[in-house]
Backbone as JSON, one array per atom type, in Angstrom:
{
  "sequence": "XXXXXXXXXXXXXXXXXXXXXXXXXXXXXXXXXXXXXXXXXXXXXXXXXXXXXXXXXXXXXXXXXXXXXXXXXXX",
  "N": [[193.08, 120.38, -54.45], [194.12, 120.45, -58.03], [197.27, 121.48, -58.33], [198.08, 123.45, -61.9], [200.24, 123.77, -64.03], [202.59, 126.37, -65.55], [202.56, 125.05, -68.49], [199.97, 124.18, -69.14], [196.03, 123.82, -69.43], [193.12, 124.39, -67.84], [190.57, 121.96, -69.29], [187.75, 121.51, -70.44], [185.36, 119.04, -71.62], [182.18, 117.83, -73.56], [179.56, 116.57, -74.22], [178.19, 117.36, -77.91], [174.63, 117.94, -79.49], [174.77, 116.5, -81.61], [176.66, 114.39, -81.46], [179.18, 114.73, -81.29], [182.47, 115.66, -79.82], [182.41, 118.39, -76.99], [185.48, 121.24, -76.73], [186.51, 123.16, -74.56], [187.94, 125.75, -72.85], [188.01, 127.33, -69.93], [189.36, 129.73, -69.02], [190.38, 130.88, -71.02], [188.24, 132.88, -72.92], [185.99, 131.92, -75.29], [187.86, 130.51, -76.39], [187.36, 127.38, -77.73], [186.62, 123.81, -79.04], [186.23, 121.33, -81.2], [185.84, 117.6, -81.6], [185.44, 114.17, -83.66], [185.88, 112.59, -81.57], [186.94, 111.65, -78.43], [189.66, 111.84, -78.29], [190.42, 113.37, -80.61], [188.98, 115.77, -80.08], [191.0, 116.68, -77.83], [193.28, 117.2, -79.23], [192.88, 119.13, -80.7], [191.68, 121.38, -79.67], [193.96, 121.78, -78.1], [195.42, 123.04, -80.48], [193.71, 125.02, -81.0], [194.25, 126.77, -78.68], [197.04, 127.24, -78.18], [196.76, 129.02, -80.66], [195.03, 130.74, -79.96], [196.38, 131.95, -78.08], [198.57, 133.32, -79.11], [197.55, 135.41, -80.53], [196.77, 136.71, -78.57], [199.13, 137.64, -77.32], [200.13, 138.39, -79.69], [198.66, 141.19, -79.9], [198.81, 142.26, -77.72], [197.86, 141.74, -75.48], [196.95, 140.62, -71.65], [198.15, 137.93, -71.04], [195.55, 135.82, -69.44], [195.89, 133.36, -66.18], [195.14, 129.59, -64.92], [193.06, 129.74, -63.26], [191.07, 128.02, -62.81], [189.04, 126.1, -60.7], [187.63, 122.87, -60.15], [184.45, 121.66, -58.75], [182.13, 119.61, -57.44], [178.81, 119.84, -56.46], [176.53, 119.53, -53.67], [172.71, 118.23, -54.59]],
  "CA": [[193.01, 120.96, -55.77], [195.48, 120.16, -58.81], [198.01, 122.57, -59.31], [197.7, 123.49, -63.16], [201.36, 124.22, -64.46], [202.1, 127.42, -66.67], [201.59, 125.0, -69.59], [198.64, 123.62, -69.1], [195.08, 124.11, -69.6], [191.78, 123.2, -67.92], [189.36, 122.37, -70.65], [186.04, 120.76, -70.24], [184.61, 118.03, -72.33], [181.2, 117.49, -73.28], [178.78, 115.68, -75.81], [176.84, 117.78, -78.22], [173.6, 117.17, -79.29], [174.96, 115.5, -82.57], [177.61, 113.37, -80.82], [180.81, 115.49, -81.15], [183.05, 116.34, -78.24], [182.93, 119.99, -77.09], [186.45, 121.2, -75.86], [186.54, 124.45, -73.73], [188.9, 126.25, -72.21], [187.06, 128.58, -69.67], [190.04, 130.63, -68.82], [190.52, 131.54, -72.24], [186.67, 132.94, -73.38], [186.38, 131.89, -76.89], [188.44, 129.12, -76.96], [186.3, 126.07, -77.89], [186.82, 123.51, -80.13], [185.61, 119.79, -81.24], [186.5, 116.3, -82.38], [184.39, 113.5, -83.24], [186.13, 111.74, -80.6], [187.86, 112.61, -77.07], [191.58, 112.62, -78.87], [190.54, 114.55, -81.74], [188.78, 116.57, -79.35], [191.91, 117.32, -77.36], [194.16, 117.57, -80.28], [191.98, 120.25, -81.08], [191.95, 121.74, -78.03], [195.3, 122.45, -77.6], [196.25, 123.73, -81.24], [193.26, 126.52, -80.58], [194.49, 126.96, -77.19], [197.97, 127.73, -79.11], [196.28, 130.24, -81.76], [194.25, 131.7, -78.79], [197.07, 132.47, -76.84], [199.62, 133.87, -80.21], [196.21, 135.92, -80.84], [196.44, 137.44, -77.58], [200.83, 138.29, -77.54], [200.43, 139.85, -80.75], [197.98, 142.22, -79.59], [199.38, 142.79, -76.59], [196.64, 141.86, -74.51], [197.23, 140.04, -70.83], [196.92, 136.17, -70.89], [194.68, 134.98, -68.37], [195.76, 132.59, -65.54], [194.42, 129.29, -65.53], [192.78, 129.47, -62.1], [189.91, 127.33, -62.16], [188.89, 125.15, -59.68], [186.03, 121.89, -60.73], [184.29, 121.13, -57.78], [180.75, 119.61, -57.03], [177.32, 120.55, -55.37], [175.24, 118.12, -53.96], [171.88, 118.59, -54.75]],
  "C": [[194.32, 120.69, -56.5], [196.25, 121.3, -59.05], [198.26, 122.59, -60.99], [199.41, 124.73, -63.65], [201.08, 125.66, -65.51], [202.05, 126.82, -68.46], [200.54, 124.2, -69.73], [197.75, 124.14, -68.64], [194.15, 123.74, -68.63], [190.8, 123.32, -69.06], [188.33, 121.09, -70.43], [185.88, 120.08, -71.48], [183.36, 117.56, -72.05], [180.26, 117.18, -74.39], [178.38, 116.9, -76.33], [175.69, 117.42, -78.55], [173.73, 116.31, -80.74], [176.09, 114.39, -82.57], [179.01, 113.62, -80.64], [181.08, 115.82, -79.84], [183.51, 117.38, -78.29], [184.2, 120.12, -76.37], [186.55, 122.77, -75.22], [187.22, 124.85, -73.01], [188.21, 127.52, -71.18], [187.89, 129.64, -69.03], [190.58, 131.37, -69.77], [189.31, 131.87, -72.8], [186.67, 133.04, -74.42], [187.1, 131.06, -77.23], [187.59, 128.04, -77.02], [186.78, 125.15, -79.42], [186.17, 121.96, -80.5], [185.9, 119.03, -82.13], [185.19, 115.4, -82.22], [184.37, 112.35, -81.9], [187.19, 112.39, -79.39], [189.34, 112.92, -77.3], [191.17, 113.63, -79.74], [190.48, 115.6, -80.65], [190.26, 117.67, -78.54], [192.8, 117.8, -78.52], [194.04, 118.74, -80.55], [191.93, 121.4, -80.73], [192.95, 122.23, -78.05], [196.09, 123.0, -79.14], [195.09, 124.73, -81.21], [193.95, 126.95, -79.39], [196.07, 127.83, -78.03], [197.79, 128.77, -79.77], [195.82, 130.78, -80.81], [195.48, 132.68, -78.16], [198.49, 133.4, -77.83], [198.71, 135.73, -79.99], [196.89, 137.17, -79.61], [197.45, 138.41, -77.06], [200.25, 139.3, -78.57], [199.04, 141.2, -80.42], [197.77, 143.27, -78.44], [199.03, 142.77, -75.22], [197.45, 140.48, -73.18], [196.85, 139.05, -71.03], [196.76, 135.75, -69.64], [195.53, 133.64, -67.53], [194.69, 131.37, -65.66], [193.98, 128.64, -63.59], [191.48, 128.74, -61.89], [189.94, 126.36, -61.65], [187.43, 124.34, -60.23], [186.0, 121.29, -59.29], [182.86, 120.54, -57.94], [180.05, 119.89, -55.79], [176.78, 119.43, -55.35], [174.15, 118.72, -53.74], [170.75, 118.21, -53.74]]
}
């Protein structure tokens, strides 16, 4: 497993059904964001990820660890 520094994210990428790339952060719930292409996408990505995480100081609230693990199932 990758160790995932304290600044960095995992965030998922994935088509929608009109061709944009979704960006997701699933240790932050509610972070999501999209480009029409995999840079925008990230670009994207990481200035919500930014506002998400201001969002979350000024309110005083705990920020989340970014403990996920991507593994597969075989079917």
């Amino acid at each position: 497993m990758t160790k995932i520094t304290k600044n960095e994210r995992t965030v998922f990428l994935y088509p929608d059904e009109d061709g944009y790339i979704i960006a997701e952060v699933p240790s932050l719930p509610g972070c999501i964001s999209q480009g029409e292409t995999r840079q925008e996408a990230l670009q994207n990505i990481q200035e919500a990820i930014t506002l998400h995480l201001e969002v979350l100081e000024e309110r005083g609230e705990l920020i989340p660890e970014d403990n996920i693990e991507i593994t597969s199932v075989k079917l």
